[in-house]
DODRENZA-396429 format. One line per 10 residues: number of its first residue (from 1); their letters; for each residue x, y, z of N, C-alpha, C. Coordinates in pm, whole numbers. Layout:
NUM> a> X/Y/Z/X/Y/Z/X/Y/Z | ...
***
This chain:
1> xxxxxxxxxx> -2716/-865/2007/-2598/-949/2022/-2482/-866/2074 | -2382/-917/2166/-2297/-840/2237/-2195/-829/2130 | -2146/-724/2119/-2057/-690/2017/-1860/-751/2028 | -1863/-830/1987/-1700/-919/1948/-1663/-892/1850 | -1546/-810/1875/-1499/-744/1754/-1385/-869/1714 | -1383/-965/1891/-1246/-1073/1791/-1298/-1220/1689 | -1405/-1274/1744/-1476/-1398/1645/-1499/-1267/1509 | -1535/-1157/1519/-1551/-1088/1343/-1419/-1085/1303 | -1307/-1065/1401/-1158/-1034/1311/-1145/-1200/1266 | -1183/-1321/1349/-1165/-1425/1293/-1239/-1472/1167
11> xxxxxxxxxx> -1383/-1421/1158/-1423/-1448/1025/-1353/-1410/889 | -1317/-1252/953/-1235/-1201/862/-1156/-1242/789 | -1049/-1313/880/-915/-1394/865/-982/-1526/768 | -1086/-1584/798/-1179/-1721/734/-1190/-1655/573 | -1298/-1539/573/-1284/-1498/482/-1178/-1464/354 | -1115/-1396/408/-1029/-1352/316/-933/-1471/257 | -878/-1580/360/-815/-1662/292/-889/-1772/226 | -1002/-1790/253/-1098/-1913/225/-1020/-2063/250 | -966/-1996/373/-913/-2148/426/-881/-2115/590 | -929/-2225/678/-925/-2252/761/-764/-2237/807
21> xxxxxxxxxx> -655/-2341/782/-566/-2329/800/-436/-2231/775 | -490/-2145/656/-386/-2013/604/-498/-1933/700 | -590/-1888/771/-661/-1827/866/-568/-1791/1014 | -566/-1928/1053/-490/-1979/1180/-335/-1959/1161 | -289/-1949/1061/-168/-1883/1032/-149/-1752/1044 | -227/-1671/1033/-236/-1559/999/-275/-1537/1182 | -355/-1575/1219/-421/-1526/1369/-274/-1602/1497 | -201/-1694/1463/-126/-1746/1538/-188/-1875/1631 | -284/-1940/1530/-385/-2063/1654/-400/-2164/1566 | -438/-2272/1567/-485/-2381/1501/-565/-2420/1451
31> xxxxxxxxxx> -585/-2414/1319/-690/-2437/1286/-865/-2514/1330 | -797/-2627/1461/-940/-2631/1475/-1001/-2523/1596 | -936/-2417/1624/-922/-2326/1716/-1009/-2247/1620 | -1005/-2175/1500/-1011/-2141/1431/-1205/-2172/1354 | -1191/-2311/1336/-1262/-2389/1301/-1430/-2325/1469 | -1325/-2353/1576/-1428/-2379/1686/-1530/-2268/1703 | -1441/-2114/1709/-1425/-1965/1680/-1540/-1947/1621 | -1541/-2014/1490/-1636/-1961/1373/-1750/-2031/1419 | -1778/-2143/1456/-1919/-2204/1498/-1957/-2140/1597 | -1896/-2063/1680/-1976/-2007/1856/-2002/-1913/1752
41> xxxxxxxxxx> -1907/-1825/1636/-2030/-1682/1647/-2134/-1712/1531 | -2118/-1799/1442/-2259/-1883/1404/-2351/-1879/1450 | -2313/-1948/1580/-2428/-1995/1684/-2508/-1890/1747 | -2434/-1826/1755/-2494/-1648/1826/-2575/-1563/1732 | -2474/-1539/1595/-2551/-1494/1488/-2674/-1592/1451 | -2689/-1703/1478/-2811/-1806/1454/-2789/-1823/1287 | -2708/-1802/1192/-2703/-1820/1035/-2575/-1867/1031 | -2589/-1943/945/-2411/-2005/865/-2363/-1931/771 | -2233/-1885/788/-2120/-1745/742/-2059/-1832/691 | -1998/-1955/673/-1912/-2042/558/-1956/-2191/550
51> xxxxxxxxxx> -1972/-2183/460/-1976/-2366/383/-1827/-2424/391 | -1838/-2526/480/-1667/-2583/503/-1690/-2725/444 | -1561/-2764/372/-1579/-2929/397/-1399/-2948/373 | -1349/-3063/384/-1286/-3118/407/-1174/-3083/314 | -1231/-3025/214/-1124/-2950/92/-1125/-2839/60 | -1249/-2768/131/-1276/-2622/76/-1353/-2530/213 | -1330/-2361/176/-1380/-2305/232/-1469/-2230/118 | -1557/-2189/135/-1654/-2079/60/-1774/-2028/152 | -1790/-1861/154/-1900/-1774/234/-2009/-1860/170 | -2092/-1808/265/-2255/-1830/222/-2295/-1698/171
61> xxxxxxxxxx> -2439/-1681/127/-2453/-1550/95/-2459/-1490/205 | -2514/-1517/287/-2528/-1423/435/-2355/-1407/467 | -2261/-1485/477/-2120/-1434/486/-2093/-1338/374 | -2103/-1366/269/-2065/-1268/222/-2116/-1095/211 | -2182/-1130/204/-2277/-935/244/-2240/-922/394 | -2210/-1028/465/-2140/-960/626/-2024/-893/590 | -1942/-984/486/-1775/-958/492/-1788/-834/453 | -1899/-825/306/-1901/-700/247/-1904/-567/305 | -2004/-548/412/-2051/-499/508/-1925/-397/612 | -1862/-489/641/-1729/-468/777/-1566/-485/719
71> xxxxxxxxxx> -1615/-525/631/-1446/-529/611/-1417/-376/578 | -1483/-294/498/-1442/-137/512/-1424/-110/637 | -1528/-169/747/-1472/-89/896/-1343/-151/957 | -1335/-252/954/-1198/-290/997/-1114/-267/915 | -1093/-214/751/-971/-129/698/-948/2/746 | -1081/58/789/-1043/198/877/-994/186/999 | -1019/87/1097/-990/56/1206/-840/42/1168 | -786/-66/1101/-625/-70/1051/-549/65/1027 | -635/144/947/-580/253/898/-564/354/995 | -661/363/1120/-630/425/1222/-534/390/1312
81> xxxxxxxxxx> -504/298/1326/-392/193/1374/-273/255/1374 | -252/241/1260/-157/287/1136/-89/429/1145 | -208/535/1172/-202/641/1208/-74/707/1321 | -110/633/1396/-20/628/1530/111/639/1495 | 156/590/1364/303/575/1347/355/761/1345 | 239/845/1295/326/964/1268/354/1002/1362 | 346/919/1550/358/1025/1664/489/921/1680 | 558/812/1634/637/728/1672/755/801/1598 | 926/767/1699/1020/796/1561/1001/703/1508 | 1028/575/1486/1028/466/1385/872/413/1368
91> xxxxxxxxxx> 846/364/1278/732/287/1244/755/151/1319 | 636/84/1391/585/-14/1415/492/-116/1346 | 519/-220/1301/423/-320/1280/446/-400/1159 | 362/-454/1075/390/-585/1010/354/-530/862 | 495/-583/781/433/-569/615/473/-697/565 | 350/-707/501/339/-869/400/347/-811/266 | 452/-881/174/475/-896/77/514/-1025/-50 | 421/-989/-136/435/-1123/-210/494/-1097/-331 | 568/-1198/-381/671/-1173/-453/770/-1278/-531 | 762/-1315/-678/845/-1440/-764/937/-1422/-698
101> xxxxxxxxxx> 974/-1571/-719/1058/-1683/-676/1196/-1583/-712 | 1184/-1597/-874/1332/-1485/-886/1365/-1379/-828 | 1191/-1282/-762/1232/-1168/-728/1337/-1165/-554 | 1209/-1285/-508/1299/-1307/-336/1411/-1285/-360 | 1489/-1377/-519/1602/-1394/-423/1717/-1300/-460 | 1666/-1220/-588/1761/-1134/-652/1767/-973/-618 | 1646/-971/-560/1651/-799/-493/1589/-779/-336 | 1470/-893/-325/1419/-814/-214/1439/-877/-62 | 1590/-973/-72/1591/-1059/63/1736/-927/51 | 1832/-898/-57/1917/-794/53/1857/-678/63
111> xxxxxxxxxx> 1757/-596/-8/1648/-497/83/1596/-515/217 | 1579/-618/226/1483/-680/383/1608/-652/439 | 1729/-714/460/1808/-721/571/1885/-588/592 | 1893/-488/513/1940/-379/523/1798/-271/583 | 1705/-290/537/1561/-250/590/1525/-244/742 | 1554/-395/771/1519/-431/876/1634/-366/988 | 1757/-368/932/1842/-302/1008/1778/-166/1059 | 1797/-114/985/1721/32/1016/1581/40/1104 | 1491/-60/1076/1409/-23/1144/1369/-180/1227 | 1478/-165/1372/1397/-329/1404/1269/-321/1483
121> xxxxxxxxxx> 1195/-251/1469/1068/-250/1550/946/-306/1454 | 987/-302/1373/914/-362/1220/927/-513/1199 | 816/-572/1176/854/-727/1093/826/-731/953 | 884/-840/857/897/-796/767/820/-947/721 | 745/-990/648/710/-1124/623/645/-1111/430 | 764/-1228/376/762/-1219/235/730/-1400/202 | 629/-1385/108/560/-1514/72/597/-1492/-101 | 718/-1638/-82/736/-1650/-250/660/-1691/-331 | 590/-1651/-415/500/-1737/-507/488/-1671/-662 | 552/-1771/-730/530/-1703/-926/407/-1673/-964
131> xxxxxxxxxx> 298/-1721/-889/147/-1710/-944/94/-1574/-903 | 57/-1506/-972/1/-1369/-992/-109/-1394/-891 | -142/-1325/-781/-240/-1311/-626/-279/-1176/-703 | -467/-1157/-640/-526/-1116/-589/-456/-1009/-416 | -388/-934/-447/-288/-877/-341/-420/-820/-158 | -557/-772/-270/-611/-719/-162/-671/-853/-93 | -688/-902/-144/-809/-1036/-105/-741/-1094/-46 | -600/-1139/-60/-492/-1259/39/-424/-1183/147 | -470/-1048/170/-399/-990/243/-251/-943/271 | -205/-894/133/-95/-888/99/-56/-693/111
141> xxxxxxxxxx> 29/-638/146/34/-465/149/93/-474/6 | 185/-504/-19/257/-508/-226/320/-630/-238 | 305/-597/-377/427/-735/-443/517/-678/-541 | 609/-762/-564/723/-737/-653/726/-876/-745 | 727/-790/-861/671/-873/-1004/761/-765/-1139 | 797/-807/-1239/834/-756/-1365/782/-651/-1411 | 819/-496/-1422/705/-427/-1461/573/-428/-1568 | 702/-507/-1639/548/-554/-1812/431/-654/-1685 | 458/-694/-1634/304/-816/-1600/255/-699/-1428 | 292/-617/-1411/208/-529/-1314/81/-477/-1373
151> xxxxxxxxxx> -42/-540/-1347/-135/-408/-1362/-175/-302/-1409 | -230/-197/-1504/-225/-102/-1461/-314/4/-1415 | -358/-56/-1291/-481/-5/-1181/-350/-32/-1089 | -253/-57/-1085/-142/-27/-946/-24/79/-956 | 5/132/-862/109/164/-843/259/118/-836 | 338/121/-916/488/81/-924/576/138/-920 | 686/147/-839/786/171/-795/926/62/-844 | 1039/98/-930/1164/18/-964/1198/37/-836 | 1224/-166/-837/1310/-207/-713/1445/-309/-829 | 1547/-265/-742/1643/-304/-784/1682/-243/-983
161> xxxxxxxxxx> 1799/-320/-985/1849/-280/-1112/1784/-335/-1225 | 1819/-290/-1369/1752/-370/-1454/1831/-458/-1523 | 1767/-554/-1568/1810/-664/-1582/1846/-729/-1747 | 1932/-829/-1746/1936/-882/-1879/1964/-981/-1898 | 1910/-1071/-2025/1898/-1206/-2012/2018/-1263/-2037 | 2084/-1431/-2032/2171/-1477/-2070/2140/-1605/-2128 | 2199/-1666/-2202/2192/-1777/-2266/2339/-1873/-2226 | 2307/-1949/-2163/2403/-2046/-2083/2402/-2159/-2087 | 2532/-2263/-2076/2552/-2386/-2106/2686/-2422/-2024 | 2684/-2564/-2044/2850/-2587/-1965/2890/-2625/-2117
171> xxxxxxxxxx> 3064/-2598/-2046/3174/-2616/-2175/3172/-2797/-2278 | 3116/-2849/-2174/3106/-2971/-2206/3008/-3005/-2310 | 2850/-2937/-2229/2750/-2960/-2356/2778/-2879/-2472 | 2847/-2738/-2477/2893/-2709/-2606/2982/-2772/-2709 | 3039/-2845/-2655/3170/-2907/-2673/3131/-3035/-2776 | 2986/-3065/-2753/2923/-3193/-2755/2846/-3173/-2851 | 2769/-3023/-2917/2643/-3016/-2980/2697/-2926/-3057 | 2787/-2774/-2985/2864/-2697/-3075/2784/-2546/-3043 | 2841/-2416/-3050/2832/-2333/-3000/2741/-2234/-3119 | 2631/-2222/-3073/2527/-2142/-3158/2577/-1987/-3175
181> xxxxxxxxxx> 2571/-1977/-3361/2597/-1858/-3397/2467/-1749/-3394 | 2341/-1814/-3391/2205/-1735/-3384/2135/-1787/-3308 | 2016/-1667/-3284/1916/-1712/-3188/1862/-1865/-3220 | 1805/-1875/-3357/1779/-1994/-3457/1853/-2121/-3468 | 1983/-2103/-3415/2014/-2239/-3387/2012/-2311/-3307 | 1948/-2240/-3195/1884/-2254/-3029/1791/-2388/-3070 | 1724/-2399/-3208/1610/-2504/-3203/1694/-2632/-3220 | 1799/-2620/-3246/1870/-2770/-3288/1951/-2827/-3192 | 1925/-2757/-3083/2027/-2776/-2893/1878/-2834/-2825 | 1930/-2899/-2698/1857/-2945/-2643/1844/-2828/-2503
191> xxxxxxxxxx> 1735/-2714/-2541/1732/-2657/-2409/1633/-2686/-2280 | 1666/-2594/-2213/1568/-2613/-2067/1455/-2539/-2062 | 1300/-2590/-2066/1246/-2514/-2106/1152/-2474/-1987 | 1099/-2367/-2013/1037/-2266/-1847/889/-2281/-1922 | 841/-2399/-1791/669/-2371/-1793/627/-2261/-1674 | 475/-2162/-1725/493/-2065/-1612/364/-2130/-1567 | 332/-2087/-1458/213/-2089/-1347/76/-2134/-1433 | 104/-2068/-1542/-40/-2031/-1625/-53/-2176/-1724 | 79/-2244/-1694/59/-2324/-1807/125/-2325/-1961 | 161/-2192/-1986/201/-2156/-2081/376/-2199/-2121
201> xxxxxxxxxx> 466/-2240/-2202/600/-2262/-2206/650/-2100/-2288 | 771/-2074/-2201/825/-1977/-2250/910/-1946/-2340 | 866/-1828/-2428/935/-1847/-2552/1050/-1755/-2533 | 1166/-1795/-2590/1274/-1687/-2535/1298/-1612/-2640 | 1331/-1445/-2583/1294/-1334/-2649/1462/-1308/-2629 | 1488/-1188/-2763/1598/-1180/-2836/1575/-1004/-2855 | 1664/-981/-2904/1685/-824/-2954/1792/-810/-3018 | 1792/-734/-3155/1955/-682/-3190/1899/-582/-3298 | 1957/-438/-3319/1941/-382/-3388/1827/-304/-3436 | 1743/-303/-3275/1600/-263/-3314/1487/-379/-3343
211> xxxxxxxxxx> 1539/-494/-3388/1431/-584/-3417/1452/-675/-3338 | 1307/-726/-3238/1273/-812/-3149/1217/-924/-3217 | 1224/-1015/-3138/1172/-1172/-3162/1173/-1248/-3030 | 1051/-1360/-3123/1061/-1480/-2979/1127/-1621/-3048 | 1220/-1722/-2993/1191/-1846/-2998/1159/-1925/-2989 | 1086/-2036/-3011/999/-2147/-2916/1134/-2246/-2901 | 1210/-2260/-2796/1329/-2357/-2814/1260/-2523/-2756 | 1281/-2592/-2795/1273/-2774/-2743/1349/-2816/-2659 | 1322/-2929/-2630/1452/-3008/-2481/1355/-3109/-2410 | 1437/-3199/-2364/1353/-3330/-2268/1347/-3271/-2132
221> xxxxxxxxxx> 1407/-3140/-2136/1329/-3096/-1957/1240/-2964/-1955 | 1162/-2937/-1865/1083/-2882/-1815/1019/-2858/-1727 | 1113/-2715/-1641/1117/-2714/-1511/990/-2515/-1502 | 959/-2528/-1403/888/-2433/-1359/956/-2309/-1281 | 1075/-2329/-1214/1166/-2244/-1154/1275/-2199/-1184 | 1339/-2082/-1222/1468/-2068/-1266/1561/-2065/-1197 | 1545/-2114/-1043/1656/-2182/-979/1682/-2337/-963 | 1579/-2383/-1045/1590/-2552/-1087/1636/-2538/-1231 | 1633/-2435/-1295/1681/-2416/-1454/1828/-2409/-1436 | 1893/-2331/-1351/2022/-2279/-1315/2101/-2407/-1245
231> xxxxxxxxxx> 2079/-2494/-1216/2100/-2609/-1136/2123/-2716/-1202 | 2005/-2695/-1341/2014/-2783/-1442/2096/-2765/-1533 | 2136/-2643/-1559/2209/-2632/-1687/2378/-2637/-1594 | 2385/-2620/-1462/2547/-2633/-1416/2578/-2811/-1410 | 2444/-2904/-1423/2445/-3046/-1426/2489/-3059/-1562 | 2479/-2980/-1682/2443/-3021/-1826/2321/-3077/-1911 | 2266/-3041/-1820/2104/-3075/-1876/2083/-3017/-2012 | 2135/-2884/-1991/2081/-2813/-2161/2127/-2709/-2151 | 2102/-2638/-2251/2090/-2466/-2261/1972/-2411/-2153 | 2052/-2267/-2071/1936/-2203/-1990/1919/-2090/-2025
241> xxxxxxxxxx> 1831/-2017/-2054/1823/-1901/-2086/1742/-1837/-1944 | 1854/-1731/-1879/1861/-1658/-1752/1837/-1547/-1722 | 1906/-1480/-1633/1936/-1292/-1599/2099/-1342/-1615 | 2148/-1250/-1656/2306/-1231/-1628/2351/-1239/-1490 | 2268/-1162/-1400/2340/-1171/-1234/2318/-1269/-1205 | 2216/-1370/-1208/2219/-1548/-1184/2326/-1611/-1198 | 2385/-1585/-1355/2523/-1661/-1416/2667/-1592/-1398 | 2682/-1456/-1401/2759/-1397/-1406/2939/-1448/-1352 | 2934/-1488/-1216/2995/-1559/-1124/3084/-1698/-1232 | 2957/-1746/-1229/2959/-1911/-1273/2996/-1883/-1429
251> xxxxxxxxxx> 2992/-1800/-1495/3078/-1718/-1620/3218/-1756/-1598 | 3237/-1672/-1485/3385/-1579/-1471/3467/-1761/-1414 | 3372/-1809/-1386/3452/-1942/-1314/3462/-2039/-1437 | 3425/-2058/-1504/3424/-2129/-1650/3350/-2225/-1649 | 3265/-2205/-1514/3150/-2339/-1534/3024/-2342/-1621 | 2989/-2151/-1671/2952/-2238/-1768/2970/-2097/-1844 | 2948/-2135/-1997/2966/-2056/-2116/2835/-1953/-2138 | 2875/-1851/-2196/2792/-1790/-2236/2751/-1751/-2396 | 2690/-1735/-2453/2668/-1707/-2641/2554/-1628/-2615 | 2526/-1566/-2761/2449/-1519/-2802/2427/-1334/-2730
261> xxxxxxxxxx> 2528/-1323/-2649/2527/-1194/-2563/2496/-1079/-2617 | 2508/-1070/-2797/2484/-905/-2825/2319/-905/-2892 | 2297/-1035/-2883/2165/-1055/-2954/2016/-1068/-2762 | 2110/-1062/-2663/2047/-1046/-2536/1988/-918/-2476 | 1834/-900/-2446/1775/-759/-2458/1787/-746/-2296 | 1781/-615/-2281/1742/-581/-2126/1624/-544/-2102 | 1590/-590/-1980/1467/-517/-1958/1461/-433/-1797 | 1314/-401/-1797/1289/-311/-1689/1350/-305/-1557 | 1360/-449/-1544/1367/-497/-1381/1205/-532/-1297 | 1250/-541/-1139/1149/-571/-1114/1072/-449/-1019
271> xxxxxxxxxx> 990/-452/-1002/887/-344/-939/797/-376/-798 | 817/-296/-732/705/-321/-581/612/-241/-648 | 519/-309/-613/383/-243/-659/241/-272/-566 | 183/-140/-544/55/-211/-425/-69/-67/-513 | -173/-126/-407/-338/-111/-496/-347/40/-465 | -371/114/-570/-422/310/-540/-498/312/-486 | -594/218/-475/-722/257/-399/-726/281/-274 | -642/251/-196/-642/231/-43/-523/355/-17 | -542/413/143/-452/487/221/-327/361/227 | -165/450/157/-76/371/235/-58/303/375
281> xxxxxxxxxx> -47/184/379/36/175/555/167/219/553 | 143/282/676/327/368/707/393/264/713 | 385/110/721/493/71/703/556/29/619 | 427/58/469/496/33/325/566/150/313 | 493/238/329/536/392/310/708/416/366 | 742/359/459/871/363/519/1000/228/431 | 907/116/345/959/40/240/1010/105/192 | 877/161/86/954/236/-40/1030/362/-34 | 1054/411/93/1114/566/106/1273/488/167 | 1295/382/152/1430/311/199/1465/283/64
291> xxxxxxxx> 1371/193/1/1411/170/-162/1457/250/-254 | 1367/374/-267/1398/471/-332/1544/585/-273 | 1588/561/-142/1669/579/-120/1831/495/-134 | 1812/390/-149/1901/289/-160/1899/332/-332 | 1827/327/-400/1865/335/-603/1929/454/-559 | 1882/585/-539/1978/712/-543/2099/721/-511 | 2196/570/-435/2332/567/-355/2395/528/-556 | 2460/605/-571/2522/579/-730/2669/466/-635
***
């Protein structure tokens, strides 16, 4: 068989996303472009490499011991790619990064634009999503996630500052229910409560004096995003329990109140983090040597 290294980069692309249409995203074509691609080298290979239907993608076994097979050679092929950057002054080429909803918007969209300044020969492409990815398999170079829920088979690097929670309300709903002297009276307010990805409702965590705790707080809402939490509680929906830099502003403006502040813990912050196993790409490598330069500016 004549050797096409581009219908294999397209299986590739099939593969790894197990979808036709995040495929064609990734290659810049249309999915039934995509779709057409994969049946000619079928047809050549004479065996079926994916079971498709109308809702799903999944390899066959013969796809999969192919993917198994070549995808090491086309990570070396990348990695040689890649290579090239040490003869360039600036680095060239594309880093994908995935990364919570909170993280986009609180550290790593003014990294990108100060980043990108520096280096415009680079693209920079960030996919928000709270749900914990599989980073090698979706084709992701790192993500930025909380250091407690990183891994630890990865590498992490502090991005941005660290952080601390707030407990927030407008003057009105305090005004209305009355201003909590303890974590514990949080159960008798109507708060906003954070379902995560997993399903799970979040219990809000406390600190004072060395001794930690969680609350399970109640409320008639239940939102999944803490920029629909923050939205809700400037409506009066309820109590939100936040980051301080979310509210901070909206503090100082009196829109909304703050309590419970010395009983509020800090934590780590958030972290870029990508897989040890693999040779850096120089163009993460040129990320985190901007990041780590940007924390050292006191």
């Amino acid at each position: 068989m004549k050797n096409d290294t581009g219908s294999l980069s397209l299986f590739m692309a099939v593969a790894r996303h197990r979808s036709l249409r995040r495929a064609a995203d990734e290659l810049g074509c249309t999915p039934s472009a995509v779709s057409h691609g994969l049946k000619v080298l079928e047809e050549r290979l004479r065996v079926r490499l994916v079971n498709r239907t109308t809702r799903s993608v999944a390899l066959t076994e013969a796809g999969a011991r192919l993917y198994g097979r070549i995808e090491p050679a086309f990570r070396d092929i990348a990695d040689a790619l890649d290579d090239l950057n040490t003869y360039r002054d600036e680095p060239i080429g594309h880093l994908r990064l995935n990364a919570a909803h909170l993280a986009t918007q609180m550290v790593l969209l003014p990294y990108a634009t100060r980043f990108l300044e520096l280096h415009p020969a680079m693209t920079l492409e960030i996919v928000a999503d709270n749900a914990l990815v599989d980073m090698v398999s979706e084709g992701f170079d790192a993500g930025i996630r909380f250091g407690e829920t990183v891994a630890q088979d990865m590498i992490a690097v502090p991005i941005g500052p660290r952080q601390r929670s707030a407990v927030v309300a407008t003057p009105d709903l305090f005004a209305r229910h009355g201003l909590p002297s303890s974590p514990e009276d949080l159960r008798d307010l109507p708060c906003l409560q954070l379902r995560f990805t997993s399903g799970r409702l979040y219990d809000w965590e406390f600190e004072r004096g060395g001794i930690a705790f969680n609350v399970s707080v109640q409320g008639p809402l239940v939102l999944s995003d803490q920029g629909h939490i923050l939205q809700a509680a400037l409506e009066g929906a309820g109590v939100a329990y936040l980051f301080e830099i979310q509210v901070e502003r909206l503090v100082a403006e009196g829109r909304l109140i703050r309590v419970l502040e010395d009983w509020c813990p800090h934590y780590p912050g958030f972290h870029l983090y990508y897989p040890s196993r693999r040779q850096m790409p120089s163009t993460l490598r040129a990320f985190i040597d901007f990041v780590r330069g940007e924390r050292a500016v006191p």
